[in-house]
C-alpha positions in Angstrom: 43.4 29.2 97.1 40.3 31.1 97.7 41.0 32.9 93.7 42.4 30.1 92.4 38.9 28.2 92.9 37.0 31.7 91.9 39.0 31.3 88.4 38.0 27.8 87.7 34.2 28.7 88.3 34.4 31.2 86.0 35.9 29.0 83.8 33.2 26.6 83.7 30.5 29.1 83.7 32.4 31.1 80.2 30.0 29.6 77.1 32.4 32.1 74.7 34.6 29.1 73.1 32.0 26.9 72.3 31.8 27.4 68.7 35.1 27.1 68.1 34.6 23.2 70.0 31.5 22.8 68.1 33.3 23.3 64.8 36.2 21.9 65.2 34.3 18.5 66.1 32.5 19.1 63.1 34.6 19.6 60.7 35.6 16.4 59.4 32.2 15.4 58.6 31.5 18.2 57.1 34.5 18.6 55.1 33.8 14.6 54.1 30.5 15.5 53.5 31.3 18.2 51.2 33.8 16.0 49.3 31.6 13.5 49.1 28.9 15.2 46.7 31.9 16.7 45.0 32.8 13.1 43.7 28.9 12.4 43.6 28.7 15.4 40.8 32.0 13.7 38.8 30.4 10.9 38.9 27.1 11.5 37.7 29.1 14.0 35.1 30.3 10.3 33.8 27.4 8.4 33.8 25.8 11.0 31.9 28.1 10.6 29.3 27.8 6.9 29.5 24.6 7.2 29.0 24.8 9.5 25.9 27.1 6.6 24.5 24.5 4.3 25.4 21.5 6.2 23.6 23.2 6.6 20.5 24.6 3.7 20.5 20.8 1.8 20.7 19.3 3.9 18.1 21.8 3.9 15.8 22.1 -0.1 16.0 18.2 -0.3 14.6 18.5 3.1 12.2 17.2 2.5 8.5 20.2 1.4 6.3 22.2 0.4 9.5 24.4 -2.8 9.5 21.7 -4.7 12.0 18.3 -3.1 10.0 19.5 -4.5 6.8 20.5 -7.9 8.4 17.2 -8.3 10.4 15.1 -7.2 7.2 16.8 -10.3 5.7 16.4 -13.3 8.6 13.9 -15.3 7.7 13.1 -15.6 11.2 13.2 -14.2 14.6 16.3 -13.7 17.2 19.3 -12.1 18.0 20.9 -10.0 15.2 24.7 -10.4 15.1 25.4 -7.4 12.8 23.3 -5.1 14.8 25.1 -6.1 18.4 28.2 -5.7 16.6 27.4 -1.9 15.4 26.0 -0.9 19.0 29.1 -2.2 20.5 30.9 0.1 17.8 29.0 3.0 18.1 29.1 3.0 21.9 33.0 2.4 21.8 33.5 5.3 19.0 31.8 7.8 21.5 33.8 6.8 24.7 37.0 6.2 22.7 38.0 10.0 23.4 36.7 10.3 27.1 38.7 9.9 30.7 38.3 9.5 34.1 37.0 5.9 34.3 38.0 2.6 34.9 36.8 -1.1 34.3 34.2 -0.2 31.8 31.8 -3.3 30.6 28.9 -2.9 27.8 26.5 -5.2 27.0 24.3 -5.3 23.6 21.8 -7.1 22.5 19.5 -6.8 19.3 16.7 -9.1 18.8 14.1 -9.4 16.2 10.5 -10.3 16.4 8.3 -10.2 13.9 9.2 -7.2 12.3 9.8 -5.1 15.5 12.9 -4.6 16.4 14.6 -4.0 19.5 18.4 -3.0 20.7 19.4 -2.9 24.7 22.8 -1.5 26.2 24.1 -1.8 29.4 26.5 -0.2 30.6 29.1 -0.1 34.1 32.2 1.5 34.9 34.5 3.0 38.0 35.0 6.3 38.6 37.8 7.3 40.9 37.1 9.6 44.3 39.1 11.8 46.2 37.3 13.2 48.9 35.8 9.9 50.2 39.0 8.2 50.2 38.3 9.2 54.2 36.6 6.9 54.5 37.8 3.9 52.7 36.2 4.5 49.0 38.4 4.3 46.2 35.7 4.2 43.0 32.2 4.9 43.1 30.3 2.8 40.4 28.0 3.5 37.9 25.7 1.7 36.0 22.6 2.7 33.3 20.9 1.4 30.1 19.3 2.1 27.4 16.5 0.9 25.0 15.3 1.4 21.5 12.6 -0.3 19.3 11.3 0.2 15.8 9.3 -1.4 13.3 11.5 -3.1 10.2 9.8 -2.7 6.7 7.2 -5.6 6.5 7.0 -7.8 3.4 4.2 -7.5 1.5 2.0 -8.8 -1.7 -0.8 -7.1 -3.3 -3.2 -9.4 -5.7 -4.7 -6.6 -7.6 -8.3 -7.9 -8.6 -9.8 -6.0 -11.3 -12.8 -5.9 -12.7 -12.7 -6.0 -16.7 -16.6 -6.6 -17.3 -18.5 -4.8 -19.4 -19.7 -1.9 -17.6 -15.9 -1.1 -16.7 -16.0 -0.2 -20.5 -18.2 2.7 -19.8 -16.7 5.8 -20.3 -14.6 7.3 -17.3 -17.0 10.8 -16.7 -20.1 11.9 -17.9 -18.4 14.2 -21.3 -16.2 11.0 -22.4 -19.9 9.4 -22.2 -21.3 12.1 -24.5 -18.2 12.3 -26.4 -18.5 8.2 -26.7 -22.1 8.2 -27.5 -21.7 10.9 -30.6 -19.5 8.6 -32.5 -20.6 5.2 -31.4 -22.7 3.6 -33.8 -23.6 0.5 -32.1 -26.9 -1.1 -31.4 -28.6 2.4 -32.7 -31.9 0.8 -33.1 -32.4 0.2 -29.3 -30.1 3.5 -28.4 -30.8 6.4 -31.3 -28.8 8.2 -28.7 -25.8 6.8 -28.5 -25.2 2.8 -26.7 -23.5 3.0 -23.4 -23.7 -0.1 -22.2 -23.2 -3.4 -23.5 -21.4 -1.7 -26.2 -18.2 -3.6 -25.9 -18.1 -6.5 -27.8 -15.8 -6.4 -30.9 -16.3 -9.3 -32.4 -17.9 -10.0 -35.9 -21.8 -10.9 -36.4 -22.3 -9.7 -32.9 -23.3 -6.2 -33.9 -25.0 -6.7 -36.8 -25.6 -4.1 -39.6 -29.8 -4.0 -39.0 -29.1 -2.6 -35.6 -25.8 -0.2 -36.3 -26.2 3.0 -37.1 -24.0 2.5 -40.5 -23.1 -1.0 -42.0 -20.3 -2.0 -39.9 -19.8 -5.2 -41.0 -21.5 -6.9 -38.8 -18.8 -5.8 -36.0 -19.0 -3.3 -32.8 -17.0 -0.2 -32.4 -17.5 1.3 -29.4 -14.2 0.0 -27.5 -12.2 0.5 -31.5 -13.3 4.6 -31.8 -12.7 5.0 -28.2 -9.1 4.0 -29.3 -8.6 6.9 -32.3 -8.6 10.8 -32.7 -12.0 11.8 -32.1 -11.1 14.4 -35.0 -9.5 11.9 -37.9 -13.0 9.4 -37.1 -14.7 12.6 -37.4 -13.6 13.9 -40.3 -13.8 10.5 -41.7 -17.3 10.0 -41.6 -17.6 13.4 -42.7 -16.1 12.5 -46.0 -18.0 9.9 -46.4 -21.7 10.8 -45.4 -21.6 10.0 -42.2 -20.5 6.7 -42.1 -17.5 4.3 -42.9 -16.0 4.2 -46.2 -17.3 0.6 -47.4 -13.6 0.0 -48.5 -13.2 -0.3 -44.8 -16.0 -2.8 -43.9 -13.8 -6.1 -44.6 -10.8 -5.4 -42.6 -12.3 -3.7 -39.1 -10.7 -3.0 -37.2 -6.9 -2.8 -38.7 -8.1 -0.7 -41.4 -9.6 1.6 -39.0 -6.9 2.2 -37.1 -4.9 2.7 -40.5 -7.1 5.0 -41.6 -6.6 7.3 -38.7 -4.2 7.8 -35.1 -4.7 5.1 -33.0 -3.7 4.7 -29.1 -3.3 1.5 -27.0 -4.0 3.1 -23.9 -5.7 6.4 -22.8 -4.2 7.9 -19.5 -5.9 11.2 -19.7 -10.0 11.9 -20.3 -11.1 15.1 -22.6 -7.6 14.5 -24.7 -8.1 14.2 -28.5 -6.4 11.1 -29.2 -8.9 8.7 -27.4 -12.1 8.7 -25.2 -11.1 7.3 -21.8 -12.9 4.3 -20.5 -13.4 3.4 -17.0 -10.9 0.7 -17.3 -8.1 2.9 -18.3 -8.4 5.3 -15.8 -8.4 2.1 -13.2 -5.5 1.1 -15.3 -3.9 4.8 -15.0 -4.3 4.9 -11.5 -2.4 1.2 -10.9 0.7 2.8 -12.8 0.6 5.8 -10.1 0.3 2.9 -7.6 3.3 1.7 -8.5 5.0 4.9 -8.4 4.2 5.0 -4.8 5.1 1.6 -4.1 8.8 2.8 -5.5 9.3 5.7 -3.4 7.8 3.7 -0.1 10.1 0.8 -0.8 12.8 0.5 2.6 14.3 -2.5 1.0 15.0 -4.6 -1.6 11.7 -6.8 -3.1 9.7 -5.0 0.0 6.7 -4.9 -2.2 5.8 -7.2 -4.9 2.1 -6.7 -6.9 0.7 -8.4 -9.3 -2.7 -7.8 -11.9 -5.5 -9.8 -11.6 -8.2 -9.1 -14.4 -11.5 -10.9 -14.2 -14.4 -11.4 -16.1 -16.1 -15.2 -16.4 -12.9 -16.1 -15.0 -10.0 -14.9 -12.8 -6.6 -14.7 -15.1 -3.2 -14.1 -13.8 -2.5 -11.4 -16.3 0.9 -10.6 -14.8 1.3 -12.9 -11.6 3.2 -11.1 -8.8 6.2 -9.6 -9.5 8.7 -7.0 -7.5 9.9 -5.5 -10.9 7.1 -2.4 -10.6 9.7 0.3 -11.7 9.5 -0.6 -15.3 8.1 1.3 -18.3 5.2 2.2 -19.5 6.1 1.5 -23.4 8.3 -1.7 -22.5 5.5 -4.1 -23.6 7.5 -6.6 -21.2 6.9 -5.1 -18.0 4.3 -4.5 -15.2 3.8 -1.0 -16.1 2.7 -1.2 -19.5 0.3 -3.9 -18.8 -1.2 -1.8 -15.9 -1.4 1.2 -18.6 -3.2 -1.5 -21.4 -6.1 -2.6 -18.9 -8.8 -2.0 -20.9 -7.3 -4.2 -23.6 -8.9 -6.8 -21.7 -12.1 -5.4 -21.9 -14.8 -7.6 -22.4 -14.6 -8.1 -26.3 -15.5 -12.1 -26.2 -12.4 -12.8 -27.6 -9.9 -14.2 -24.7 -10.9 -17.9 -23.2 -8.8 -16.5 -20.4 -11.2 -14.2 -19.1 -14.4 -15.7 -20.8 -16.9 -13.3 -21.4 -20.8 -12.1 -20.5 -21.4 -10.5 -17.2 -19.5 -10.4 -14.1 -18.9 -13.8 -12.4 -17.8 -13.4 -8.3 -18.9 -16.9 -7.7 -15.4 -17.8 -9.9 -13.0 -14.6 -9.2 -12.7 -15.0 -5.4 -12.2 -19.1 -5.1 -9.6 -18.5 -8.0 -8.0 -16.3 -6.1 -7.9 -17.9 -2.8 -5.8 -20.8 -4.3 -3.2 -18.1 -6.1 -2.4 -17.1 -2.7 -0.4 -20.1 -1.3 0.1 -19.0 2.3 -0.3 -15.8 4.7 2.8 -14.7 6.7 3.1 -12.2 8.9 5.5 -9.7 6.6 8.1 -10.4 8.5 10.8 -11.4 6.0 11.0 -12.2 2.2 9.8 -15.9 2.6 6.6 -15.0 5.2 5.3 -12.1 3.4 1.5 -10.5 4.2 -1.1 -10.9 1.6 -3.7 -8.3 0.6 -6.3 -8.1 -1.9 -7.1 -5.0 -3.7 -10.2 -5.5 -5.5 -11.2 -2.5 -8.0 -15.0 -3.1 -9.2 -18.2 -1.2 -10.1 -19.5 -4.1 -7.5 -22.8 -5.8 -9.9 -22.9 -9.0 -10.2 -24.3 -11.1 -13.1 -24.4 -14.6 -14.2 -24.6 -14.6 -18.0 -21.9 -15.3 -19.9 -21.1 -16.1 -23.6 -19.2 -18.8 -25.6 -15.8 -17.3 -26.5 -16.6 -15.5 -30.5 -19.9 -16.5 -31.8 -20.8 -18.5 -28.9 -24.6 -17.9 -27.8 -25.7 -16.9 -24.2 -26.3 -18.4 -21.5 -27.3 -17.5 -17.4 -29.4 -14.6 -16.3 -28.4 -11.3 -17.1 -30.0 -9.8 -13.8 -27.9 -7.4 -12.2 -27.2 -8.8 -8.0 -24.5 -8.0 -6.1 -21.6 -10.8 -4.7 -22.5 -12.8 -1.5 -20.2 -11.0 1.5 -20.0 -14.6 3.5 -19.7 -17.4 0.3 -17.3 -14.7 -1.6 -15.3 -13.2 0.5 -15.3 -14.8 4.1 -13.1 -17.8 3.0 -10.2 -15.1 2.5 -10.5 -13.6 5.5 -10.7 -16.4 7.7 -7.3 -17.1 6.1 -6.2 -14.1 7.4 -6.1 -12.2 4.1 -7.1 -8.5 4.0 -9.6 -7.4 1.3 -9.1 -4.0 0.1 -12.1 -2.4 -1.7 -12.3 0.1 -4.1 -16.2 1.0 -5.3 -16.2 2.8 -8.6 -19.9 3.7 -8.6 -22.3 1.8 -11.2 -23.8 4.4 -13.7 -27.7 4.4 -14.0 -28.3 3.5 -17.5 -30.2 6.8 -18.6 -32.7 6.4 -20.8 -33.1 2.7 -19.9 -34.6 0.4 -22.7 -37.4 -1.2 -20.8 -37.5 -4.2 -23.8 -34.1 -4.5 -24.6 -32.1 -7.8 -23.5 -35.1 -8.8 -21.3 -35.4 -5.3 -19.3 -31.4 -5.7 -18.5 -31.0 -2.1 -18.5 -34.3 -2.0 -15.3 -32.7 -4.9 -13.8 -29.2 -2.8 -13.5 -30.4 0.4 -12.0 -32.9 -1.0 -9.7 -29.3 -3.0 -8.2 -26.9 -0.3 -7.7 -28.3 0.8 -4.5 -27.1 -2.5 -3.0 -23.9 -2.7 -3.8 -22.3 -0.7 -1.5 -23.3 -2.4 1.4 -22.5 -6.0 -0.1 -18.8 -4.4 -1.1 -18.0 -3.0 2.2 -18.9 -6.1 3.9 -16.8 -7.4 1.7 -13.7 -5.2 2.6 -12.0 -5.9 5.9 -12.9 -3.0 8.5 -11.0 0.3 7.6 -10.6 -0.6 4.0 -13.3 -0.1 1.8 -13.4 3.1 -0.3 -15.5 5.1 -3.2 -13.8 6.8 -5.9 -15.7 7.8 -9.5 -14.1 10.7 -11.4 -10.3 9.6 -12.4 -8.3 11.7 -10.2 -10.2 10.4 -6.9 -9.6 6.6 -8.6 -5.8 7.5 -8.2 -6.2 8.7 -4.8 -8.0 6.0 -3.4 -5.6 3.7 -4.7 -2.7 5.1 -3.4 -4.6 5.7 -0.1 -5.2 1.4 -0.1 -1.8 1.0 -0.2 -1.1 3.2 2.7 -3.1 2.4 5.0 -2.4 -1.6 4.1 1.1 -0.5 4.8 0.4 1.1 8.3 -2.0 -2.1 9.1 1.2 -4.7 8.6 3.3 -2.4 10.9 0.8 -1.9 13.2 -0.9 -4.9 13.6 3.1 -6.9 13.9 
C-alpha cells in the first residue's frame, strides 16, 4: 500500500505529459483556425475577381463610343441611361461568364446622367463555399464590393464668331505687307505722298477722286482692288504705262483691273506674290484653322456648331451658325470659303448689311444678344452653351456713311466700347465673351489736318483699349495676337480653353 501511494504522488508531481494535453486540447481550434483563413484567402481570391468584373465593367459602360456614352450624349435631359446599364451588366457578365467557385451571384448597375457628367455604379454579391469552417456550422462565406466611375460627356456648344470688318482691319497684316501696300497704292496721295494706310478702303466711285490720287483713277480707290492682284503684273503694268493705269482702264475699274492682271479672292499667306495680305484675311485664315480644330476635337455628332458674324455699322449674320465646318475652302457654298473671303467684307461702302464708316459697338453687341435665343448648359443638342468670340483691333468710332455716295455723318474720334453698356448685358445672360485684341497700328506719319486730325485722335486712343477689351472678355479669356501666325494660335487657344470651361464648369 505504502508503494502503491508513493506511485500515485509521483504521478501527480510528473509535469512531462503536459504538452501532449495542452495540444491535444488545442488542436481543434487551431486546426479550425487554420482552415478558417484558408477559406478567408479563397474567398477574398473571388471577390477580387468580382471586383475586377466590376471595374471594367463601370468604366467601360461610360467609355467614348460606348453604347451608354452615345445614348447619354443624345438625352435631352438628365437620368438614368438604359443603354449604358445594359452594357455594364454585359461587360461584368462577359468577365465572370468563364469563372467558378461561386454561388448566388447578384449585380446591380446603374448609369445616370447629369448635366454632362456622367456616372456608372456596380454592385456586386455572391457565395463562396468553405470547407474548413463547415466545423462550425458555415456553409458559404459572402462577399460583397462595388465600384464607381465618372466622366465628363462632350458638352454642346455654339460659337458666334464676332468680327470686326471696319476699316482699319483693312490695314495690312505686318509691317512689309504695309510697305509693300503703300508702294503701289495710289490713294489719297495728296494727304499721304507716302503711301495711304488708313482709310484707304473704300472702293466706290467719286470717293477717291482723281485731285487727290496719285494717277487718275477714275475717281475710284484701289487700295483693297491691288491688294487683290500680282504685285508683279500691277507692277509691270504701270511700268508700261508711265507709272500709272492705262486710261483704257479708267471706265471699267475694277473688272478690267483684274482682267488685266492675276487676281485672288482671298490671301491666306503674307509676303506671297499673288496678293498683299490684309489684316482681315489673316483673321479670316486663322477662322479656317479654327475649324480644322473644331473637326478633330469633335466627340460627337453636331458637337460644335460656329457661325460668322461680320460687323461694321451693323451686325450681319454672314453665315448664321451652322455644324457643317468641314467643308471647302473653294465650295463658295460652305462655311469655309466664307471664313477664307473675310476681307470681302471690308468696308468698301457698298453692303447696307454692314453699313459703312467707323466701328459701331453701340449696334454689334445688342444685335447679337437677340441672335442668341437662349443659354443651356451644353448638356445635349437642344441646351447647348453659347460663347462669343469677338476678333477686333478694339477702337471705337461713331461716323458712318450713307451706303455709295452717301455723305458722313457722327464723329470720327477714335474711343473705345463701354465694358458695362456693351458687354455686361451678355454676361449677365450667362454668355461667355471671348476676346481676341489684334493691336491698333499707330498711324505713322500722322496727318495732323487730315479728316479733322482723325489720324491724332486714333493714336492718342490705342493705349485704352486693352483695358476696355479685357473687361470686356469674361475672366480667363481675353488674348493679344498681331503677326498672322500668333492670330491662328490665339484662336485655336479660345476654343480650347472655352472647351475645358463647359467641362469644367458642368
Amino acid at each position: 500500500m505504502h508503494a502503491l501511494f508513493r506511485g500515485i504522488g509521483r504521478f501527480r508531481r510528473d509535469k512531462s505529459g503536459n504538452i501532449a494535453v495542452i495540444f491535444a486540447i488545442a488542436l481543434l481550434p487551431v486546426l479550425t483556425a487554420v482552415g478558417s483563413a484558408i477559406d478567408y484567402s479563397l474567398a477574398t481570391k473571388m471577390r477580387s475577381k468580382l471586383q475586377s468584373a466590376a471595374d471594367a465593367a463601370s468604366v467601360a459602360s461610360i467609355s467614348q463610343k460606348s453604347p451608354g456614352f452615345t445614348a447619354a450624349a443624345a438625352m435631352t435631359g438628365d437620368g438614368s441611361v438604359t443603354d449604358g446599364v445594359t452594357d455594364a451588366n454585359a461587360v461584368f457578365d462577359g468577365n465572370m461568364s468563364s469563372i467558378t467557385g461561386y454561388t448566388n451571384l447578384s449585380r446591380t448597375s446603374t448609369v445616370t446622367k447629369a448635366g454632362i457628367k456622367l456616372t456608372s455604379n456596380v454592385q456586386f454579391s455572391a457565395e463562396v463555399p468553405v470547407v474548413f469552417m463547415k466545423v462550425i456550422g458555415w456553409q458559404t462565406m459572402t462577399v460583397t464590393g462595388t465600384s464607381s466611375a465618372s466622366g465628363s460627356l462632350p458638352p454642346y456648344l455654339d460659337f458666334y464668331l464676332m468680327l470686326d470688318v471696319s476699316g482699319s482691319m483693312g490695314l495690312a497684316s505686318t509691317p512689309d505687307e504695309q510697305k509693300r501696300l503703300a508702294a503701289v497704292n495710289p490713294d489719297d496721295n495728296k494727304n499721304y505722298p507716302t503711301g495711304c494706310a488708313f482709310g484707304c478702303h473704300f472702293a466706290t466711285k467719286d470717293v477717291c477722286t482723281n485731285d487727290v490720287q496719285k494717277y487718275p483713277t477714275d475717281n475710284r480707290c484701289l487700295g483693297y482692288p491691288v491688294s487683290r492682284v500680282s504685285q508683279s503684273a500691277f507692277k509691270q503694268l504701270l511700268k508700261n504705262n508711265s507709272n500709272k493705269l492705262p486710261t483704257s482702264m479708267l471706265s471699267g475699274l475694277p473688272n478690267s483691273l483684274y482682267s488685266a492682271v492675276t487676281s485672288v479672292s482671298s490671301c491666306a499667306t503674307h509676303g506671297t506674290d499673288d496678293c498683299i495680305q490684309l489684316r482681315a484675311d489673316a483673321v479670316g485664315y486663322a477662322v479656317t484653322e479654327l475649324f480644322k480644330t473644331a473637326n478633330t476635337s469633335s466627340k460627337v455628332t453636331n458637337q460644335f456648331r460656329i457661325g460668322l458674324y461680320p460687323f461694321i455699322r451693323y451686325l450681319y449674320a454672314y453665315f448664321p451658325l451652322t455644324s457643317s465646318i468641314n467643308g471647302s475652302a473653294s465650295n463658295s457654298s460652305t462655311i469655309n470659303y466664307a471664313a477664307a473671303n473675310l476681307a470681302s467684307l471690308l468696308d468698301t461702302n457698298m453692303s447696307a448689311n454692314l453699313g459703312s464708316g467707323g466701328t459701331h459697338f453701340e449696334n454689334a453687341f445688342p444685335t447679337m444678344s437677340t441672335l442668341i435665343p437662349s443659354v443651356g448648359n451644353g448638356s445635349s443638342p437642344t441646351n447647348r452653351q453659347p460663347f462669343v468670340f469677338l476678333v477686333t483691333d478694339g477702337a471705337q468710332n461713331y461716323q458712318f456713311k450713307g451706303i455709295n455716295s452717301g455723305s458722313w455723318s457722327g464723329s470720327n474720334h477714335a474711343t473705345v466700347l463701354n465694358p458695362t453698356t456693351h458687354c455686361k448685358p451678355l454676361t449677365d445672360r450667362g454668355i461667355i465673351i471671348s476676346v481676341l485684341y489684334i493691336p491698333y497700328e499707330p498711324i505713322s506719319p500722322p496727318n495732323p489736318t487730315f479728316a479733322g486730325g482723325q489720324d491724332l485722335y486714333a493714336n492718342a486712343n490705342i493705349p485704352n483699349i486693352p483695358p476696355s477689351l479685357q473687361a470686356c472678355a469674361s475672366p480667363g479669356f481675353f488674348y493679344t495676337a498681331n503677326a498672322p501666325a500668333d492670330i491662328a494660335k490665339a484662336l485655336n487657344d479660345m476654343f480650347s480653353t472655352a472647351l475645358k470651361s463647359a467641362q469644367i464648369t458642368n
